[in-house]
N, C-alpha and C positions, 0 to 999 in steps of 0.2 A: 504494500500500500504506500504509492506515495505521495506526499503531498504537494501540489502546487504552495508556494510560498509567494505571497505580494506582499512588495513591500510598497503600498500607495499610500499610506500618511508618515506623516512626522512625529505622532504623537499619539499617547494611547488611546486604542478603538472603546467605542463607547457601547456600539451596536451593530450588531448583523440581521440581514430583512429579508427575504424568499419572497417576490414574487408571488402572487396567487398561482401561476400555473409555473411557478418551479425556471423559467428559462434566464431570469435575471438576478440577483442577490445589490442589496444596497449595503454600504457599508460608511458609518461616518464615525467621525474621530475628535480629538480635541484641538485639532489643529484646525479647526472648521471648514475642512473636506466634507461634501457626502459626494461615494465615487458610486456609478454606478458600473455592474460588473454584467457582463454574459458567463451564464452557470457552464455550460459545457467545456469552451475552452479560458475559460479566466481572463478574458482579454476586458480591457477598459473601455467601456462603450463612451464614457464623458463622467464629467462634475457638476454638480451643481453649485453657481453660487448667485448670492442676493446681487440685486444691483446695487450701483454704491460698492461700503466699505468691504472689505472683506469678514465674513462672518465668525460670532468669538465661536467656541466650544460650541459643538452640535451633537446632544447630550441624546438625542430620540430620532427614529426618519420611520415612515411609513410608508405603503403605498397602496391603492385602489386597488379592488381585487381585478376590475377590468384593466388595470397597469393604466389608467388615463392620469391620474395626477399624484405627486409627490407631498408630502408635507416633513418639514423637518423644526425642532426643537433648537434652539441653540441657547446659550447663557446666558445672552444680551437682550432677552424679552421678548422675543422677536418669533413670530408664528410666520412660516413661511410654507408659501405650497408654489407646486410649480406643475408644467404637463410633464409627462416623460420626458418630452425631448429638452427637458431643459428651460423652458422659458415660465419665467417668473409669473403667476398669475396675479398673485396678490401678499401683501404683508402685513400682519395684526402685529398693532404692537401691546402685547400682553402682560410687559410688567413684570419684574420677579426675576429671578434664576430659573428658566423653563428646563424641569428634568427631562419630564416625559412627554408622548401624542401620539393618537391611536384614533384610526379614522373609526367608526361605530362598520356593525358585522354584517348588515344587510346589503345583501347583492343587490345591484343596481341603486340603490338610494346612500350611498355611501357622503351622505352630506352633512356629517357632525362628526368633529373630532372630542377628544376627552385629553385635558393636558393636566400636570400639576406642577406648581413652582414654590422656590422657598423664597421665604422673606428677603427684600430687600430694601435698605433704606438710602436713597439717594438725599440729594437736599428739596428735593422738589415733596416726593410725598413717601410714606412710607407701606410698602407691597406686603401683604400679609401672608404666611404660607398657605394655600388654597388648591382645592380642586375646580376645576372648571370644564361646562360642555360648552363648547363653540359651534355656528353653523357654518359652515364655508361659503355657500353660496347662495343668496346675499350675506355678509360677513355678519353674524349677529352674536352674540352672548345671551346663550340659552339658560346657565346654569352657571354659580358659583357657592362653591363650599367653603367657608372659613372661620366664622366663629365656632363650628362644631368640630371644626380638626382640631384633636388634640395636641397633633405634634406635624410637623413638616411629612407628606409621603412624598419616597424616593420611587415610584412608580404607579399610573395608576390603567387598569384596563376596563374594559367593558367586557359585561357577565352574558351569560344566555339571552340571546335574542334582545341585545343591546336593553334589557328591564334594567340592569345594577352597574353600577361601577364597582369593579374591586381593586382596594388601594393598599399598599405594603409600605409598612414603616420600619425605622432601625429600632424602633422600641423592643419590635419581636410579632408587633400585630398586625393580622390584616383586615380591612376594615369593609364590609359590605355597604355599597350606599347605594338608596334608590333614585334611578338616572333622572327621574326627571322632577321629584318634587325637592331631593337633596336630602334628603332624611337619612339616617343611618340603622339600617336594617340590620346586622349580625354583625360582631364582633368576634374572632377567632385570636386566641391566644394563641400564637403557630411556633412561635420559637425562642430560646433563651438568649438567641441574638439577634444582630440584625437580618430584618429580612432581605433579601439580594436580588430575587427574582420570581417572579411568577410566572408559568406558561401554563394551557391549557391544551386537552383535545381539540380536534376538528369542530369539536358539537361543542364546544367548549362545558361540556358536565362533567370534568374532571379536571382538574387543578391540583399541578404540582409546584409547591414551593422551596425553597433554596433558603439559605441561609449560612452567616457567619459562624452559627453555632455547631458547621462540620454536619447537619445533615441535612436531607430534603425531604417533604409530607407531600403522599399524595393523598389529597380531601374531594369528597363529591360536591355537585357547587347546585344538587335540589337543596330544597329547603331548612335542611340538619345541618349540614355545611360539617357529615362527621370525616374523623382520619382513616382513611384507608390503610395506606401503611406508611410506614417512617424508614431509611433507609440514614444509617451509620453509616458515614462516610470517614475518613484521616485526613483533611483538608477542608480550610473552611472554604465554605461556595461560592461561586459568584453567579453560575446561571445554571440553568437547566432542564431539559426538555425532553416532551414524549415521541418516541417515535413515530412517527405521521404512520406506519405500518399496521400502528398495533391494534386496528381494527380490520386488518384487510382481511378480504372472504380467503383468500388463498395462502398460506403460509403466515399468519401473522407474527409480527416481532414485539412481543412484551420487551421492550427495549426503553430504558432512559437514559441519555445521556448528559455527562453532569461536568464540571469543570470549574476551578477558582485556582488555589494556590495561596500559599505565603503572600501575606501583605507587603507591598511593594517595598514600603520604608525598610522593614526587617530583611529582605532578599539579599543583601549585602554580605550577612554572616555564616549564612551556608553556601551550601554546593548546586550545581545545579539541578541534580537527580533530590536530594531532599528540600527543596521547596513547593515539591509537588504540584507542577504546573500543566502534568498532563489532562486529556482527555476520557473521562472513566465513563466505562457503558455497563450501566447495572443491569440485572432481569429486574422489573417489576413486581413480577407476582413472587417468585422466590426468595427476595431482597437481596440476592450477593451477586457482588463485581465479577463481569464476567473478564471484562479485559482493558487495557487502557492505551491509549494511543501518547505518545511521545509528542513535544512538541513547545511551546514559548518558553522564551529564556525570561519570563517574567509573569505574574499571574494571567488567568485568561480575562476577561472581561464579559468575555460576548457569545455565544451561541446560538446557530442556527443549524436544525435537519434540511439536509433536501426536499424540496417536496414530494421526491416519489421515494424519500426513505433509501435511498442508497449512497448516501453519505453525507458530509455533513462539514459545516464553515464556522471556524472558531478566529473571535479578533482578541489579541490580548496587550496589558498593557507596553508589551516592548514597537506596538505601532503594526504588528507584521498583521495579516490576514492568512490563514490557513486553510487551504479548501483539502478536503480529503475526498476522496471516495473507496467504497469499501470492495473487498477483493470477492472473489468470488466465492473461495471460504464462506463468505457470510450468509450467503441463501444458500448453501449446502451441506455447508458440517454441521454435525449433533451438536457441536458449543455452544452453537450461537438462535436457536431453538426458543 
């Protein structure tokens, strides 16, 4: 198995993005790149950037499931969307430190993003940490959350059939809120650390989350919101995700794949092989490591499946982007089952 290696930013990756139909991956960084990639042979199709200045930190990127337009997150307030090819449609200026954005899940009507920012005090006024729905087109502010956040969330997405937003904090909580009147519906104590990421299935009723505290839960996301299973990991997390497979009619892969490493500051003091910066692909259902892939000379940051599930693109803090795909071994040997 080997990897393609890109090295298109200067600065560590924030997030990797698939495409609805698998043929593209985005990938942006702190250097306020979002490149966009062709999945098959990794070549650079183009960048996005705002008009004007050059953009700070670009912390989030999304894209339409029909691939018609772009939205990306950057540090400097700034909601930006653009078509594929590049050209700028419009810019909200939102205010805050924008982590996150995530268009909502409805095919065809994909016209409301969900973003969250942290507090920011300029001299002019001061930004409060919140959750917010946006409309893209006419630009409107549908929704804001902020007196009832407790604390800053470092991610936030939309639940089944765009009804909830779910938001993950460093506190250890993730927080269910209802999309449109902003209310806060269920409260899950998920982990002893921060939480680092959240992904979901296709149908998204299943939700696995990540965390600092070295494991990941996977919890159902009907009405219980209970834990499925918990998965011990030796490194604490930084993302992790279900294999797009593990519902296929034909050979399914109870597959998660998971990845963080030593905190950047600390990487210094050890070796390369113990800071644990690989790729791990758990089973699911049996909770143990089946095998791990080699790979950043620094923690990963970022993770994304292919969308037909035959391999998979990890960004990590040393700037690189890693696409893998998997050998044949993997839809044939008993291991990997």
């Amino acid at each position: 198995m080997k990897p393609y290696l890109l090295h298109i930013h200067d600065r560590p990756l924030t997030m990797v993005k698939f495409s609805y139909d698998g043929d593209f991956f985005l990938t942006c960084a702190k250097d306020g790149d979002t490149c966009l990639m062709r999945s098959d042979n990794c070549e650079r199709v183009g960048t996005y950037h705002p008009v004007g200045d050059k953009a700070g930190a670009v912390f989030a990127v999304d894209i339409t499931m029909d691939t018609m337009y772009v939205v990306t997150a950057t540090a400097d307030g700034k909601l930006i969307f653009y078509t594929l090819e590049g050209e700028q449609v419009q810019s909200l200026n939102h205010g805050g430190i924008l982590k996150y954005v995530e268009f909502n899940q409805k095919p065809g009507e994909q016209n409301m993003v969900v973003t969250c920012n942290d507090k920011f005090k300029s001299s002019a006024e001061l930004v409060p940490n919140r959750i917010m729905v946006w409309q893209f087109q006419p630009p409107k502010r549908l929704l804001s959350i902020d007196n009832d956040l407790p604390m800053k969330a470092t991610k936030v997405k939309w639940g089944p059939f765009d009804e909830t937003l779910v938001s993950i904090f460093e506190e250890g909580y993730i927080i269910i809120w209802d999309a449109v009147k902003g209310a806060k519906i269920h409260q899950i104590d998920a982990h002893k650390g921060p939480v680092t990421g959240i992904s979901f299935t296709e149908d998204r009723m299943l939700m696995l989350s990540c965390s600092k505290d070295q494991s990941a839960k996977l919890w159902t996301m009907d009405e219980e919101y209970e834990l499925v299973k918990a998965f011990e990991t030796d490194r604490p997390l930084n993302d992790a995700a279900i294999s797009p497979l593990y519902n296929a009619e034909k050979d399914p892969k109870y597959h998660i794949l998971m990845g963080g490493g030593q905190d950047a500051k600390d990487v210094t003091t050890t070796a390369g092989s113990s800071g644990k910066f690989e790729a791990i692909l758990w089973n699911m259902v049996f909770g143990e490591e089946i095998g791990s892939v080699k790979g950043h000379f620094g923690p990963m940051n970022t993770l994304a499946w292919r969308r037909d599930g035959k391999g998979f693109v990890t960004g990590g803090e040393d700037g690189y982007v890693r696409v893998h795909h998997w050998d044949k071994d993997y839809f044939t040997s008993k291991k990997f089952e």
